[in-house]
C-alpha positions as CSV (number, residue, x, y, z in Angstrom):
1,X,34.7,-159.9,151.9
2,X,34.4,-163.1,154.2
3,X,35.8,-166.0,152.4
4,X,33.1,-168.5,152.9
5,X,31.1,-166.5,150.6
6,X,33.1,-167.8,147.6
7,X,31.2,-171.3,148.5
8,X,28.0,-169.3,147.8
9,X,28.8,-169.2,144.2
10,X,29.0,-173.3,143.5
11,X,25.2,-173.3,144.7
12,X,23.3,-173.2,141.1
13,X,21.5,-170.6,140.5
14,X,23.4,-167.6,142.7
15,X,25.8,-165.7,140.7
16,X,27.9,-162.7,142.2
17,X,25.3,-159.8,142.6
18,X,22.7,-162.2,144.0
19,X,25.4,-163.4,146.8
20,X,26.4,-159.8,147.2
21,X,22.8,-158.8,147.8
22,X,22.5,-161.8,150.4
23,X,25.1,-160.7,152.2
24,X,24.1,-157.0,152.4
25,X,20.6,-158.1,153.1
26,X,20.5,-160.9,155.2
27,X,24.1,-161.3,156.6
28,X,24.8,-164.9,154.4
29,X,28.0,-165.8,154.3
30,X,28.0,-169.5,154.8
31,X,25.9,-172.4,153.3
32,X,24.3,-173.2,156.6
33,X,23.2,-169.5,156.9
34,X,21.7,-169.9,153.6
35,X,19.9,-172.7,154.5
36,X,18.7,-171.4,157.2
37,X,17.4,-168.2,155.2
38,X,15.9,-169.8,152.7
39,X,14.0,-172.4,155.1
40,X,12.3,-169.2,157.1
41,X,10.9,-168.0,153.6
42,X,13.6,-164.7,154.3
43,X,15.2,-164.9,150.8
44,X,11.9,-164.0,149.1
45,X,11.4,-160.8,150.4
46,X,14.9,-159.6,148.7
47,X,14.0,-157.8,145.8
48,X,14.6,-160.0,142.2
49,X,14.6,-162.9,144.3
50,X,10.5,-164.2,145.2
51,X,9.3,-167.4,146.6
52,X,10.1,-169.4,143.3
53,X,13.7,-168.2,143.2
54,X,14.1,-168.9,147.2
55,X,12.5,-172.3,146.6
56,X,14.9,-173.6,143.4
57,X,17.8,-172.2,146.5
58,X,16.5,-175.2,148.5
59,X,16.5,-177.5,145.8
60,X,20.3,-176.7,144.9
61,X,21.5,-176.7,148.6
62,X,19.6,-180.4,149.1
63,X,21.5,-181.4,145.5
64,X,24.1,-179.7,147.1
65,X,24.3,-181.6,150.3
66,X,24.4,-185.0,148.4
67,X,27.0,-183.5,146.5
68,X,29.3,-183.9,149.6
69,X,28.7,-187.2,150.2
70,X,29.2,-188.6,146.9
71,X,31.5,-187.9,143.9
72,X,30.9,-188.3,140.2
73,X,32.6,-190.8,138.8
74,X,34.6,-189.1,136.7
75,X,36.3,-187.3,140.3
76,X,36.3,-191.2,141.5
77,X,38.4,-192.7,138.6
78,X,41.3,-190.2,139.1
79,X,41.2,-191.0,142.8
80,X,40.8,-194.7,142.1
81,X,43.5,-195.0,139.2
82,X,46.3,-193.5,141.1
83,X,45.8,-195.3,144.1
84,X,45.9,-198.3,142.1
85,X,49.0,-197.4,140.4
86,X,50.5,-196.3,143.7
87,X,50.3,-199.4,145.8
88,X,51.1,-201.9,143.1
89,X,54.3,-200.8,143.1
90,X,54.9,-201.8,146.7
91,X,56.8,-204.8,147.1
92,X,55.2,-207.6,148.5
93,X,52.0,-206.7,146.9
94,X,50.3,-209.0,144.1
95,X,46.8,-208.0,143.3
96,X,45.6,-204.3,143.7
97,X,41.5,-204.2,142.8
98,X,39.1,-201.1,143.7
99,X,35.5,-203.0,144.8
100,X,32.3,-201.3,145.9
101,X,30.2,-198.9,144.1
102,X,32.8,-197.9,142.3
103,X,33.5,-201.8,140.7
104,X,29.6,-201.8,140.4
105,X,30.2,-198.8,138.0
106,X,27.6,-196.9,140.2
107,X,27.6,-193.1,138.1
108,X,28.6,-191.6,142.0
109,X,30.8,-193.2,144.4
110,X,30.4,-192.6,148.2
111,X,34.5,-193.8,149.0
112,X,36.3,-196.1,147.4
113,X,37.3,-200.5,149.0
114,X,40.4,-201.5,148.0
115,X,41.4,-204.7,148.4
116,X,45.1,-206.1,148.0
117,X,46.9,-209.7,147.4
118,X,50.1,-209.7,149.0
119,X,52.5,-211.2,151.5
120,X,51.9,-210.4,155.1
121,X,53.8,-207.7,156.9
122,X,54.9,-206.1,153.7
123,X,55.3,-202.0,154.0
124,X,51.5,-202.0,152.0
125,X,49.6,-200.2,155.0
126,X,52.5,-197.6,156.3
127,X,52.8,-196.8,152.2
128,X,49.4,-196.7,152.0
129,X,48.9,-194.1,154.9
130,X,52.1,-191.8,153.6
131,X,50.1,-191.3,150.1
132,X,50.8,-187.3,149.6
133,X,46.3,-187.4,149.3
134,X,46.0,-188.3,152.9
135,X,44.5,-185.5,155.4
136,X,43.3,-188.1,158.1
137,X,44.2,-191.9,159.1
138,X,40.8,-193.4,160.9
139,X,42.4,-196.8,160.9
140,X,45.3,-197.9,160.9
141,X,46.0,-202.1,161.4
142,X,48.1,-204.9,159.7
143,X,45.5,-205.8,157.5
144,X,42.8,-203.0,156.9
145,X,43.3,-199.3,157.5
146,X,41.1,-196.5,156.5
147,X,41.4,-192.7,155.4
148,X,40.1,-189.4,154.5
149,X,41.7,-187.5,151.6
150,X,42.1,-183.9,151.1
151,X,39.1,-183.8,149.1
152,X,37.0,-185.6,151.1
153,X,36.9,-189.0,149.9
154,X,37.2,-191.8,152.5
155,X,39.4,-194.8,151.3
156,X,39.4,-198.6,152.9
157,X,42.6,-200.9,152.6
158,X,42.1,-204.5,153.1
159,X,45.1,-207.0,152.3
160,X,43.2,-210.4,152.0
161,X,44.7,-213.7,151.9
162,X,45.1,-214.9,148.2
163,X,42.6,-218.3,149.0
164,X,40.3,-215.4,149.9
165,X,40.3,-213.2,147.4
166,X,37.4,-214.2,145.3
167,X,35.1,-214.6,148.4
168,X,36.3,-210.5,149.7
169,X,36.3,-209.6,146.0
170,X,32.5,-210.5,145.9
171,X,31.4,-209.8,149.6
172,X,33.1,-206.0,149.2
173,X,31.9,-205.2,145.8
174,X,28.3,-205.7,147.0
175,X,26.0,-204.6,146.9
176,X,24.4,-205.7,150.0
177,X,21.3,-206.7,148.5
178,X,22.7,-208.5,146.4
179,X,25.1,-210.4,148.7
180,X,22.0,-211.5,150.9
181,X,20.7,-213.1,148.1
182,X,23.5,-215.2,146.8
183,X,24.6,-215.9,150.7
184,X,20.5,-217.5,151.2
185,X,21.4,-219.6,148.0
186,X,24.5,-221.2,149.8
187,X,22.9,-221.4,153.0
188,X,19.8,-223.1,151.2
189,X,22.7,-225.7,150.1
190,X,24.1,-226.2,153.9
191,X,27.3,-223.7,153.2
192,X,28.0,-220.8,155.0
193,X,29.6,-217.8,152.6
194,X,31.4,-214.9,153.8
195,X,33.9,-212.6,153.0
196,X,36.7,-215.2,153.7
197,X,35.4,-218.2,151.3
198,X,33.0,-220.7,151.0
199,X,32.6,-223.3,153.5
200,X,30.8,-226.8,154.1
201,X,31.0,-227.0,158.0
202,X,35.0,-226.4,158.6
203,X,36.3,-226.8,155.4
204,X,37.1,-224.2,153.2
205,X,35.5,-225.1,149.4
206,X,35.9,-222.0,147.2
207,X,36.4,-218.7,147.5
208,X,39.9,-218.1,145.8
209,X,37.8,-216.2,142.5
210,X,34.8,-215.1,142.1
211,X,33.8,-217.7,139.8
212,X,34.4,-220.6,142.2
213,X,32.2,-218.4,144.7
214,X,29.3,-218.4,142.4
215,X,30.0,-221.9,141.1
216,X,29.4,-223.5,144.9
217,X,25.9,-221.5,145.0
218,X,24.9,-222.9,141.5
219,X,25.1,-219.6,139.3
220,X,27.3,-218.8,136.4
221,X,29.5,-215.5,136.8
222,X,27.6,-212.4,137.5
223,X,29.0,-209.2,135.9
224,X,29.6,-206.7,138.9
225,X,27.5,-204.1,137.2
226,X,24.1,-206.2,137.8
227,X,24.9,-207.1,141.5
228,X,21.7,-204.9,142.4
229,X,19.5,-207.9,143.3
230,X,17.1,-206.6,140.6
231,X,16.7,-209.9,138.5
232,X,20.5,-210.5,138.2
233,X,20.1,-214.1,140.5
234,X,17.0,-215.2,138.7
235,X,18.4,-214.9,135.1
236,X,21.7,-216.4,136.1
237,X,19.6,-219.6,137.2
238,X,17.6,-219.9,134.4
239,X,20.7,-218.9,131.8
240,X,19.4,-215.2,131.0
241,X,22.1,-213.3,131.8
242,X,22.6,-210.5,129.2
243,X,25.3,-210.6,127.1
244,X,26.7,-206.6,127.7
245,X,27.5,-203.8,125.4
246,X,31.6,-203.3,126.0
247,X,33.1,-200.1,124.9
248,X,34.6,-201.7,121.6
249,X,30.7,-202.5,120.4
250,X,30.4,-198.7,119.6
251,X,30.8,-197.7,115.7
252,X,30.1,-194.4,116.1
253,X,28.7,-191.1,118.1
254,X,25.6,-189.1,117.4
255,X,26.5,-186.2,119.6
256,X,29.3,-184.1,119.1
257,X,29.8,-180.6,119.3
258,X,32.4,-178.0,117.6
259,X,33.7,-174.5,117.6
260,X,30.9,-173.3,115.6
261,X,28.7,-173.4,119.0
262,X,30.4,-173.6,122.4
263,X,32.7,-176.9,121.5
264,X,36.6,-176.2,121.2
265,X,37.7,-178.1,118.1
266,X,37.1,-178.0,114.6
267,X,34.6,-180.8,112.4
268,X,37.9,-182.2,111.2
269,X,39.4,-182.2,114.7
270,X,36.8,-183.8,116.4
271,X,36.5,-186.4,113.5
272,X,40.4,-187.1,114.3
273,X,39.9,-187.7,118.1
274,X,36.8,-190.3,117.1
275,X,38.7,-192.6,114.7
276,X,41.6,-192.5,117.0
277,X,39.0,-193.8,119.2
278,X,38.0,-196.6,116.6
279,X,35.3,-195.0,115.4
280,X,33.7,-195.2,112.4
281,X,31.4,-192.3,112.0
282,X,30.3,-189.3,114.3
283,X,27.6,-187.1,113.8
284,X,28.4,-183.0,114.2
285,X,25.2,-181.9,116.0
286,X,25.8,-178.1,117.4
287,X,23.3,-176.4,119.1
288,X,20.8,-174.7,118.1
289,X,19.8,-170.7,117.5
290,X,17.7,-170.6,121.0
291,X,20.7,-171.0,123.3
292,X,22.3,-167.8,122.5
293,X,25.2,-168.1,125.6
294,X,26.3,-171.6,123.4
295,X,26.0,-169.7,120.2
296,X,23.5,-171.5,118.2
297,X,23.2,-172.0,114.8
298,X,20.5,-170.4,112.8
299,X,19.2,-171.6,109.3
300,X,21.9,-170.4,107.1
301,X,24.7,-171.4,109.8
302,X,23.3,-175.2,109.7
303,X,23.3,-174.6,105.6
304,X,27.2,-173.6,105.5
305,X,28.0,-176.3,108.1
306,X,26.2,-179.0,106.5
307,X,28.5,-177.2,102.9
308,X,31.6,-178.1,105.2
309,X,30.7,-181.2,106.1
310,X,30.5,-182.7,102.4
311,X,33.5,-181.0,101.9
312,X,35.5,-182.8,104.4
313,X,33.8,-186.3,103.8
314,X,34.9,-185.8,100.1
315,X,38.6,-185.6,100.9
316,X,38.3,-187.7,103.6
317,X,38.1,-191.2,103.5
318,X,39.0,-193.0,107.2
319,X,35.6,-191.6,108.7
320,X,32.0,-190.6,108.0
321,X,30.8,-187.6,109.1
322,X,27.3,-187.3,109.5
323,X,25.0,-183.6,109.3
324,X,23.3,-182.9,112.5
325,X,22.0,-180.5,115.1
326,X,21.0,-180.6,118.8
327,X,17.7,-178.7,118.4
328,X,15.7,-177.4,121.2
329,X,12.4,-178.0,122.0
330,X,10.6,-174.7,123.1
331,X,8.0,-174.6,126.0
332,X,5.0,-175.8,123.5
333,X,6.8,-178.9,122.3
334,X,7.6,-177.3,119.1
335,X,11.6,-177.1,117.4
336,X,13.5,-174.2,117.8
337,X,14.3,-174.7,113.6
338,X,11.8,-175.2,111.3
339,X,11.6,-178.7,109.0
340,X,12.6,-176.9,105.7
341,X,16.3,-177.2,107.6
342,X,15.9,-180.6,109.9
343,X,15.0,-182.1,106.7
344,X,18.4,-181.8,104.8
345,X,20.4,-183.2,108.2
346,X,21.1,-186.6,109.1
347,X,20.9,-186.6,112.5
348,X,18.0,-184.3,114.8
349,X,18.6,-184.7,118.0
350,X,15.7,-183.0,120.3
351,X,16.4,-181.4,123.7
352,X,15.4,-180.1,126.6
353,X,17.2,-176.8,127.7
354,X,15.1,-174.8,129.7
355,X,11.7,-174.6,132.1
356,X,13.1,-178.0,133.3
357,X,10.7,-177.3,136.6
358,X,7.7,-177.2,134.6
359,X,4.2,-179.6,136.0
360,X,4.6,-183.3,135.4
361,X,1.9,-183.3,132.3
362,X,3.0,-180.1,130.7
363,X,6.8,-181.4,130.9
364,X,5.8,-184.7,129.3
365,X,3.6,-183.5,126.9
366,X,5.9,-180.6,125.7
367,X,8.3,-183.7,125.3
368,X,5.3,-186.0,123.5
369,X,4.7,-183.5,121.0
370,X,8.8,-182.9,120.2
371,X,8.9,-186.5,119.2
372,X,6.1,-186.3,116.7
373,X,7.9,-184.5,114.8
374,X,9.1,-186.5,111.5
375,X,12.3,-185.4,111.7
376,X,13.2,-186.0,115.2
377,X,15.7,-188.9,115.6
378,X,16.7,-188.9,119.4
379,X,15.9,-187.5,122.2
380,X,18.8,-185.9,124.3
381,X,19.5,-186.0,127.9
382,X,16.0,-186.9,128.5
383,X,15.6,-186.2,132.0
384,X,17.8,-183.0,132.6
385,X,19.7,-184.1,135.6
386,X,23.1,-182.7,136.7
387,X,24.4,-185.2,139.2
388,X,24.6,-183.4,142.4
389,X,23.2,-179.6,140.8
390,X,20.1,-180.6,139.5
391,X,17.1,-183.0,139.6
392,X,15.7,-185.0,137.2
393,X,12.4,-183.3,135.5
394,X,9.4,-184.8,136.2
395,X,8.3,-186.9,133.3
396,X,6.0,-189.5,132.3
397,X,8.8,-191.8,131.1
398,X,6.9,-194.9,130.1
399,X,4.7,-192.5,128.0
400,X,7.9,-191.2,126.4
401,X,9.4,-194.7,126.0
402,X,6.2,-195.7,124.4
403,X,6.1,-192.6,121.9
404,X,9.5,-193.0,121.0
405,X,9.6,-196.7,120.1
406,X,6.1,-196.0,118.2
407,X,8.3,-193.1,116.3
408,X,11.3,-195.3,115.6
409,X,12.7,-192.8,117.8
410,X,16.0,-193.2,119.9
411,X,16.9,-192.4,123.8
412,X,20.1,-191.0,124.4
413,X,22.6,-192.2,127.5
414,X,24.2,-188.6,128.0
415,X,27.7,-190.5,128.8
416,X,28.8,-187.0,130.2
417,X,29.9,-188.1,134.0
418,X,27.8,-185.1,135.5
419,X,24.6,-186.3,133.3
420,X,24.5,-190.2,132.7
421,X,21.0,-189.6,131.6
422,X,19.4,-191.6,130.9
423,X,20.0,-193.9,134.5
424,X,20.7,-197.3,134.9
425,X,16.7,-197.7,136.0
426,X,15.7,-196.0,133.1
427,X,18.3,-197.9,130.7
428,X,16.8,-201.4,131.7
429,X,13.2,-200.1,131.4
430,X,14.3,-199.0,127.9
431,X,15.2,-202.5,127.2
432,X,12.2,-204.1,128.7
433,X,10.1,-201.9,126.4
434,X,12.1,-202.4,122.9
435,X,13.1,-198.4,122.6
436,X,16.8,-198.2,121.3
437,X,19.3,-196.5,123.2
438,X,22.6,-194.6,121.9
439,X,25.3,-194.3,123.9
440,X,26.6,-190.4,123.2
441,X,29.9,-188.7,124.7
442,X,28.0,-185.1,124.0
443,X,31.6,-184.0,123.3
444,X,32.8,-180.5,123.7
445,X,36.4,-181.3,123.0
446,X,38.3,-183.6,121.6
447,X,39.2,-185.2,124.9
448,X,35.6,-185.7,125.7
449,X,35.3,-189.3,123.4
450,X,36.9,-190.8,126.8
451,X,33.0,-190.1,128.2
452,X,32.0,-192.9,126.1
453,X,33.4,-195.2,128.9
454,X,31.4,-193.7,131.2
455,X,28.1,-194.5,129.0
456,X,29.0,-197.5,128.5
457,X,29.3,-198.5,132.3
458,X,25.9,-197.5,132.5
459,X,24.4,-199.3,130.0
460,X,25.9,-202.6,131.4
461,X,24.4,-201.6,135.0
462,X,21.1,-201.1,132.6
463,X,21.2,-204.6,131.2
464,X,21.7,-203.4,128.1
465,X,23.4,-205.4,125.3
466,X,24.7,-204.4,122.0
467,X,21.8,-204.9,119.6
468,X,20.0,-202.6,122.2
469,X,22.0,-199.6,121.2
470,X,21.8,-197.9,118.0
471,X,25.2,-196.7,117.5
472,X,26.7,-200.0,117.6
473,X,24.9,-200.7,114.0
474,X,27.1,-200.2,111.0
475,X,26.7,-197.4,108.9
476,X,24.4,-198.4,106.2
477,X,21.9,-200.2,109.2
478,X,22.2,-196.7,111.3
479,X,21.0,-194.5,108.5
480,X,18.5,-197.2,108.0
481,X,17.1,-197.1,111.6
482,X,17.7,-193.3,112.0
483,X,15.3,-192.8,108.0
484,X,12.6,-194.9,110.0
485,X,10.9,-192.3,112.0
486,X,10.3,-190.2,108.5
487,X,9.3,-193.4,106.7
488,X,6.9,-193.9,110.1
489,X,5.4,-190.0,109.4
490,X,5.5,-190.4,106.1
């Protein structure tokens, strides 16, 4: 079997007898040869495949192609981390700082600017170019070199000058928009800023920090994780910045799973991992009977769970564990369980598993209807996505926004790397509008609490600050906000 064909099988939607039956059909062994297939409308012909099927093949392969060029951030951060701890250890070198996209806490990084403090002519560069990740040196220079790893991710050196720093720390973290801006505010005061400082004519007048970079254009600091030239310059003038959600804001987690669906650990496990996380509650929510591959609960599974849960709380002391359940909402907006169960949980979080490609209106009136139930608390994952496997659905999000806050109902920020849904788009159009978000690992395992970063670095890019997310509320205001939406249909 040609070897190429294993590639097949990372394209969504093609699983071993549908690759096998391209292959015997249509010759496909390679991803361009499906491309090409599926472009001339060939694939529809094959029989359990038909123009729908062929079409969702195009979809994955264009997810797929972005896939290439960009990596999750997740995939970034072990890149990034070991790099960092690699060349810090070189002697000469000072300060070791990853900028870009990847400082900008972007949720996928295209490669990865490094920049370095150190003295000049130290072994930085020819250590940098014999890291055991390298497959190919595209620079190479006493000051900047550039690479390609093994897995494809390119990686820029810079050693900068330590009066420059600040001035290269902003100009390389971006982004570009962004830089324009603030460089018109310095022009618009007779200074010229690049990457090497701030200057008045010949003389050099900041540019060692960041904060003497904004300083000499008139603004306060700018987190990097607003440098998107959407608003960022005009609320730093007029003393708007938000003050943003940090990792230790977060009390708690509404959505966790365990072994009772398709998690790994135990309630009592996973309520270990959180308060070693310095958490102070979690919320079990497994899923729900529909998804039959995760093994969903049914009625009397939620019922003996819920039993467990009191149990545990009763003997233990050092963490709240609060009743839940991830429930799905079926094609006609409706629950996959009925209220007589959702009523006796503490936490219903609605989602979207499947028919993701239904029309615009169906898709957000399916949603609509899900949140008018008086039970619902959150909605999950709200717009599907899978960075680089699947789109977004197509939803009326201001509608849903609207509903929700009307409902007393949260958004959730999926802080799974692949997900991050909601974006950071969305996140700052959930704050514009007054809809709470909560900032959820979705954890499978007991390792997974470490997504909560992730979420969090999205909510900062979204503008978001801590009384903006729900689970950042102490226990007795959560239950509070999460009894409203009952209250509201009650």
């Amino acid at each position: 079997m040609p070897p190429t064909l294993a590639e097949l099988l990372k394209i969504p939607g093609l699983g071993p007898k549908r690759v096998q039956a391209l292959s015997h059909e249509l010759g496909v062994a390679t991803i361009e040869q499906l491309r090409q297939a599926a472009s001339a409308g060939q694939i529809r012909n094959i029989s359990g495949f038909g123009a729908k099927t062929e079409q969702h093949i195009l979809e994955a392969l264009a997810a797929h192609a972005d896939q290439t060029q960009r990596f999750t951030r997740l995939v970034a951060v072990q890149y990034a981390e070991a790099l960092v701890d690699y060349l810090k250890h070189v002697r000469g070198v000072d300060r070791v700082v990853v900028a870009g996209s990847y400082r900008r806490m972007k949720d996928t990084v295209g490669d990865l600017d490094i920049l370095v403090t150190g003295e000049p002519g130290s072994a930085l560069m020819e250590r940098f170019l014999a890291y055991d990740e390298v497959d190919a040196v595209l620079a190479h220079g006493e000051t900047r070199s550039s690479v390609v790893l093994h897995s494809g991710l390119q990686v820029d050196l810079r050693l900068v000058p330590a009066e420059s720093y600040g001035a290269a720390l902003h100009y390389f973290t971006g982004s570009k928009s962004h830089n324009i801006a603030v460089r018109r505010l310095a022009q618009a005061r007779g200074l010229k800023l690049n990457e090497y400082g701030v200057f008045q004519g010949e003389k050099r007048i900041a540019g060692d920090t960041e904060e003497s970079v904004f300083a000499a254009v008139g603004l306060p600091f700018i987190a990097p994780e607003l440098r998107e030239d959407r608003g960022e310059i005009e609320a730093a003038r007029a003393g708007r910045l938000p003050q943003l959600i940090a990792l230790s804001d977060l009390r708690g987690d509404l959505h966790t799973h365990t072994k009772a669906s398709d998690g790994r650990n135990t309630i009592e496990e996973m309520a270990r991992a959180a308060r070693a996380q310095g958490l102070q509650y979690i919320a079990i929510t497994d899923h729900s009977r529909r998804l039959t591959v995760t093994h969903g609960l049914d009625p009397r599974q939620v019922a003996r769970q819920s039993d467990e849960i009191d149990r545990i709380n009763a003997s233990h002391s050092e963490i709240t564990i609060l009743k839940g359940i991830e429930v799905d909402v079926l094609e006609d907006g409706t629950l996959d369980l009925p209220d007589s169960v959702l009523q006796h949980l503490d936490v219903v979080i609605a989602a979207v598993h499947s028919k993701l490609d239904l029309p615009r209106k169906q898709q957000t009136e399916r949603i609509l209807r899900a949140l008018d139930n008086r039970y619902v608390n959150l909605l999950a994952h709200p717009t599907g996505r899978l960075l680089g496997e699947r789109k977004p659905c197509d939803i009326d999000m201001l509608r849903v926004m609207r509903k929700a806050k009307s409902r007393h109902i949260g958004l959730e920020l999926n802080a799974q790397p692949v997900r991050l849904d909601l974006d950071d788009i969305q996140c700052q159009m959930a704050r514009d509008e007054g809809v709470l978000v909560s900032i959820n690992s979705d954890a499978h395992s007991t390792f997974d609490f470490a997504n909560l970063q992730y979420g969090v670095g999205q909510a900062r890019r979204g503008w978001l600050e801590p009384d903006k997310v729900l689970n950042t509320r102490s226990l007795e205001t959560l239950r509070a906000a999460l009894n409203a939406s009952r209250a509201k249909s009650g």
